[in-house]
C-alpha positions as CSV (number, residue, x, y, z in Angstrom):
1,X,8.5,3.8,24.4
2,X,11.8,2.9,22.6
3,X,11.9,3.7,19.1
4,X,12.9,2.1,16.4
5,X,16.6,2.7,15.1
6,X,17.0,2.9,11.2
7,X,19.7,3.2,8.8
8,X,20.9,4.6,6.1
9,X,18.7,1.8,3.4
10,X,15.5,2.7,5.2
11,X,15.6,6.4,4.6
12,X,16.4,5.6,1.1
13,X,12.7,3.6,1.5
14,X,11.4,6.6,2.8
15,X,12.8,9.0,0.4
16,X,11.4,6.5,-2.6
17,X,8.1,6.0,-1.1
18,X,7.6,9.9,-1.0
19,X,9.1,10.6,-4.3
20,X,6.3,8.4,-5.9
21,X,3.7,9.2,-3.9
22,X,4.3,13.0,-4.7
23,X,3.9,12.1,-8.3
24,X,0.8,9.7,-7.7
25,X,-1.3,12.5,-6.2
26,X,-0.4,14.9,-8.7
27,X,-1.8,12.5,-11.4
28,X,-4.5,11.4,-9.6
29,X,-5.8,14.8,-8.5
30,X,-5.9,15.8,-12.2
31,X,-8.1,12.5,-12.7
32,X,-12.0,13.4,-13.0
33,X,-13.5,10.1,-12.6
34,X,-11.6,10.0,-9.0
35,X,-13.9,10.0,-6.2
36,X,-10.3,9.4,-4.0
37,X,-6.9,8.3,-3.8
38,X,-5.9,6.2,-0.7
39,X,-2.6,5.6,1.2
40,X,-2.3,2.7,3.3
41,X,0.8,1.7,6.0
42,X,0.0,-2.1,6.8
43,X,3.0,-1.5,9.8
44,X,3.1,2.1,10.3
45,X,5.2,1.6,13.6
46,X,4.9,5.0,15.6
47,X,5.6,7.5,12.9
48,X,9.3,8.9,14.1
49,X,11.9,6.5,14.1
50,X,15.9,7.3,14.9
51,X,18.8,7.4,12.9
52,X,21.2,5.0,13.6
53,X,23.8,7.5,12.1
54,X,23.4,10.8,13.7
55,X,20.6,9.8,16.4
56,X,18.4,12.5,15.0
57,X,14.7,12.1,15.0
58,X,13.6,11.0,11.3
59,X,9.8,11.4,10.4
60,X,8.4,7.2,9.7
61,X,6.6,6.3,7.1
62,X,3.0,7.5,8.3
63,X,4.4,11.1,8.5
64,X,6.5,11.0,5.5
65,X,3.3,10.4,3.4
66,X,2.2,13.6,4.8
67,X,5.3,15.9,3.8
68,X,4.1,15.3,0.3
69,X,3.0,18.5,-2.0
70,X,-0.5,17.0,-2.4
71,X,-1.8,14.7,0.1
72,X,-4.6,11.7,-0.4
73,X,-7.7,12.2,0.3
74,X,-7.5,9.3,3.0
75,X,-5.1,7.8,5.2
76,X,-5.1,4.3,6.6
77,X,-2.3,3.4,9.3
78,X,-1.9,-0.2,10.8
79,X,0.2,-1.6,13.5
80,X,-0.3,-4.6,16.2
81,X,1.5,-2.5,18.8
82,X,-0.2,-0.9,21.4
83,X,2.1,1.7,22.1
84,X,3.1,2.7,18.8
85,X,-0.4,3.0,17.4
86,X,-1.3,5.2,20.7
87,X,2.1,6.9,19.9
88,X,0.9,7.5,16.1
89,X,-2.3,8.9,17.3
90,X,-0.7,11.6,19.4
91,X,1.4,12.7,16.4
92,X,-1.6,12.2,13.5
93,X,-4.1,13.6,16.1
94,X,-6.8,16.0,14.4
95,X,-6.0,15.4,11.2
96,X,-9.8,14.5,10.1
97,X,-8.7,11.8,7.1
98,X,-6.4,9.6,9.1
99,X,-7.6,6.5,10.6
100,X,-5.6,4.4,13.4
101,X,-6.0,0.8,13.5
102,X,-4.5,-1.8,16.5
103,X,-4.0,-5.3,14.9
104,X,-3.4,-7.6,12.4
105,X,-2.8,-6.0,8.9
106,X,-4.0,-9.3,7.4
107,X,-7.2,-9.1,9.0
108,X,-7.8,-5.2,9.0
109,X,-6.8,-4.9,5.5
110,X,-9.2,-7.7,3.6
111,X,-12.0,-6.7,6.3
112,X,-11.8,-3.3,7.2
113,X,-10.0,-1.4,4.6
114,X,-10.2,-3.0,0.7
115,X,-13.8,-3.6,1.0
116,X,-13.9,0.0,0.1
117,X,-11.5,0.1,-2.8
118,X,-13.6,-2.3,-5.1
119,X,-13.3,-1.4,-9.1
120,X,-16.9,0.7,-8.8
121,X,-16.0,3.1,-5.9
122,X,-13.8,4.9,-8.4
123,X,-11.4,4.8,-6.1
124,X,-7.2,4.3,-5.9
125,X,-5.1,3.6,-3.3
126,X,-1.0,3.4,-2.5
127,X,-0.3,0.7,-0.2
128,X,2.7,-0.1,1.7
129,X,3.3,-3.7,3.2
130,X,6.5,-3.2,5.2
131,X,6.4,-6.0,7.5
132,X,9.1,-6.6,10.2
133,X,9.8,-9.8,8.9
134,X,8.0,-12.6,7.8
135,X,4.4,-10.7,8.9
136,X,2.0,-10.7,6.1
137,X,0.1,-13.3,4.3
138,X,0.0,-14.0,0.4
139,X,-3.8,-14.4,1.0
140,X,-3.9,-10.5,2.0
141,X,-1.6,-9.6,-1.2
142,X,-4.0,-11.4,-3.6
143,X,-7.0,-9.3,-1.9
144,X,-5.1,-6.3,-3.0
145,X,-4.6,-7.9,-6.3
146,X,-7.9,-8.8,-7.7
147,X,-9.4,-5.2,-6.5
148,X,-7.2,-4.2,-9.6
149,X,-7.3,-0.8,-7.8
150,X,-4.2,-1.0,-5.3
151,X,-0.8,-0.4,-6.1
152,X,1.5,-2.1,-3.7
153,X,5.2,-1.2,-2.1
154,X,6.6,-4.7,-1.1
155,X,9.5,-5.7,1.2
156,X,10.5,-9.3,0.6
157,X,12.1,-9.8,4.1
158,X,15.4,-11.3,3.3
159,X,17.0,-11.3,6.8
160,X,13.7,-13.1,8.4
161,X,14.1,-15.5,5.6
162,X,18.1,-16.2,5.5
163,X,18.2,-16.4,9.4
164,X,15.4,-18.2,10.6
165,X,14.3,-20.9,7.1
166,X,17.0,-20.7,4.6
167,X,19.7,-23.1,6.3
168,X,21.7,-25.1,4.0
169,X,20.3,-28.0,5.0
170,X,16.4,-26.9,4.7
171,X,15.7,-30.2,6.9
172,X,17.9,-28.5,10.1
173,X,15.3,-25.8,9.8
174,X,12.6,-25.3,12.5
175,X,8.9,-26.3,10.7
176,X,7.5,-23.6,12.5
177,X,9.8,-21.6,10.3
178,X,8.9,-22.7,7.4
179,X,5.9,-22.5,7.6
180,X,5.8,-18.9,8.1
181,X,7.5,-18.7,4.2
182,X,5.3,-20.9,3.1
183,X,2.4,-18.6,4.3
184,X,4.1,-15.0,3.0
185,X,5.1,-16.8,-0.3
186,X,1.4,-18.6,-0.5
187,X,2.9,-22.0,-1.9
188,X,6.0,-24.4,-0.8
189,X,7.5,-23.8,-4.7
190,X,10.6,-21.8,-3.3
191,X,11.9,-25.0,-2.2
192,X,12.4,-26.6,-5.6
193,X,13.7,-23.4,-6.8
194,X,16.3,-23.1,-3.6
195,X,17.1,-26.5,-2.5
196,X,17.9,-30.1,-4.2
197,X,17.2,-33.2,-2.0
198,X,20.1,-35.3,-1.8
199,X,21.1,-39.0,-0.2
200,X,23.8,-38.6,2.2
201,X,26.0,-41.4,3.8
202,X,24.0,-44.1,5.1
203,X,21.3,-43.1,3.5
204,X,20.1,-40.0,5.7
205,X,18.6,-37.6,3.1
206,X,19.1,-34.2,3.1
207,X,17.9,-31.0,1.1
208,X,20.5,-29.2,-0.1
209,X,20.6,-25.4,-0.9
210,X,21.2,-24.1,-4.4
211,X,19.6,-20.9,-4.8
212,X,20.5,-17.8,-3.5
213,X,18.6,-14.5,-2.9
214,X,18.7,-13.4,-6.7
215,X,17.1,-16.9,-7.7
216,X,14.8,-16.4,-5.2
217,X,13.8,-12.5,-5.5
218,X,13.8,-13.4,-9.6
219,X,11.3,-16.4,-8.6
220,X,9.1,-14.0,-6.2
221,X,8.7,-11.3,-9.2
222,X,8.1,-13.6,-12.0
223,X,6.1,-16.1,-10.7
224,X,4.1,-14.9,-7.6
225,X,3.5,-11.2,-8.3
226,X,3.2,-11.7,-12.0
227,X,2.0,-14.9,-12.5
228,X,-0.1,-16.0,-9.9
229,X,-1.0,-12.5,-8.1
230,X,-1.6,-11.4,-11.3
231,X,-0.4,-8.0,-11.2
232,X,0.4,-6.8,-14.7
233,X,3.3,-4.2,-13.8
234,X,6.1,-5.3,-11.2
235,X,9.1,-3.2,-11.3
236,X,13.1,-5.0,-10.8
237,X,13.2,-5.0,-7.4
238,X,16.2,-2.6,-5.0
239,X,17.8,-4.9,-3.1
240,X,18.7,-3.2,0.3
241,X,21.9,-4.1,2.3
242,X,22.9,-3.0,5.5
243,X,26.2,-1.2,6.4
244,X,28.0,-4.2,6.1
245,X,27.0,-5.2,2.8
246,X,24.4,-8.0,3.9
247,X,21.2,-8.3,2.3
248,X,18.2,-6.9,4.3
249,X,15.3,-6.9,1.8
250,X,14.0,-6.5,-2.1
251,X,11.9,-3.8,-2.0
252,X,9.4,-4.7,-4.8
253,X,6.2,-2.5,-6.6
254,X,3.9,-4.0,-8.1
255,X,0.8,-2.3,-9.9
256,X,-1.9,-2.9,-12.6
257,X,-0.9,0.4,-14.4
258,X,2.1,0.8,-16.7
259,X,2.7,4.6,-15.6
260,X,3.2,3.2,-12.1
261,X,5.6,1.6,-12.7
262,X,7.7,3.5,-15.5
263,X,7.6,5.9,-12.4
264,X,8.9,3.6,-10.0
265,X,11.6,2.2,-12.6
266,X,13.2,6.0,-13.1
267,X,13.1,6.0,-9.0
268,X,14.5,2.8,-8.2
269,X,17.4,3.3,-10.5
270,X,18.3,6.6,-9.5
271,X,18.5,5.6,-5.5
272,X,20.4,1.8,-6.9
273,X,23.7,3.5,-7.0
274,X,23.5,4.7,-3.5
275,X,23.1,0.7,-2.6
């Protein structure tokens, strides 16, 4: 199987992912009314990934939440690929809280997996929704939502986005495209925050972009998460670039607890300047 090569912004994820959830277990190991605290990897990939600078093995996400000082008392890993979720099992084997599912994140989670977070299981639970690109649906992010028990790690997939549905002439893009924002973002707003329709020569209309990514990322934050998700706490977003400079992805947290994210604020702006 060929692994997936990362660079330099992804094991800043990794190293901000871990950071928190070291301090989340610590608090919620001290917490009495806790019957369990949950970690969750919606695309967990195969767990070892490559540096695209030295070509050293680096641990992935699944494994990196183990390397903290006190683990959760469950893990849940996801992944529609065959061969990485056989490749994760290998690695995870025998651990006896792990679980390994093969499929859609979108169905797995709101069926499988947050049925068992609900307010009176006195349960918590970290979950990360990394998805390669435009991969998850806004219906799945409100299920995580109105549990009011699930803190989320969010990448806003700004590369899917800017390639494939973004064009500065939205009408040039492919529907099928759009479609797939209109899904992840759970509404068709982000056009009349991005684009302005406009009559061109001849009267061929056209819809002009205006917006860029901090509109948009500023729009995501304020009015999705916040406002209709409904999640009380959402940290500023880290924007991640590539080695070139060009944007790959705001990596967003959002949370119904104000520790959360005072936490996740000190993190984000320590790892900014490296970005």
């Amino acid at each position: 199987m060929k692994l997936d090569k990362v660079g330099i912004w992804s094991e800043i994820k990794l190293d901000i992912i871990r950071e928190y959830a070291n301090a989340y277990t610590k608090i919620m190991k001290k917490k009495a009314w806790c019957k369990g605290y949950v970690y969750i990897d919606a695309f967990a990939g195969a767990g070892i990934n490559v540096s695209r600078k030295t070509g050293e093995f680096i641990p992935g996400s699944p494994l990196n939440a183990l390397e903290i000082e006190n683990l959760f008392t469950e893990y849940h890993y996801i992944d529609i690929d065959r061969e990485k979720t056989e490749a994760l099992r290998t690695l995870v084997g025998g651990h006896p809280n792990i679980q390994v599912y093969e499929g859609d994140c979108n169905e797995i989670l709101i069926k499988n997996i947050f049925p068992s977070l609900a307010y009176r299981s006195r349960k918590r639970a970290l979950c990360i929704l990394d998805p390669y690109g435009l991969h998850l649906n806004w219906e799945t992010i409100l299920s995580a939502t109105r549990l009011e028990t699930v803190e989320i790690f969010l990448n806003f997939p700004l590369m899917d986005i800017n390639r494939n549905v973004l064009h500065q002439d939205l009408l040039s893009a492919d529907p099928d495209q759009i479609e797939r924002m209109n899904i992840f973002c759970g509404t068709e707003e982000w056009k009349r925050v991005l684009y302005v329709r406009q009559m061109g020569l001849f009267g061929v209309d056209s819809q002009i972009k205006i917006g860029d990514n901090v509109k948009l990322g500023k729009w995501f934050k304020e009015e999705r998460l916040e406002r209709a998700a409904g999640f009380k706490f959402v940290s500023d977003p880290v924007l991640m670039r590539n080695s070139k400079g060009g944007p790959l992805y705001f990596l967003f947290f959002a949370s119904h607890n104000e520790t959360g994210k005072k936490i996740v604020t000190d993190i984000f702006n320590k790892y900014r300047k490296y970005l």
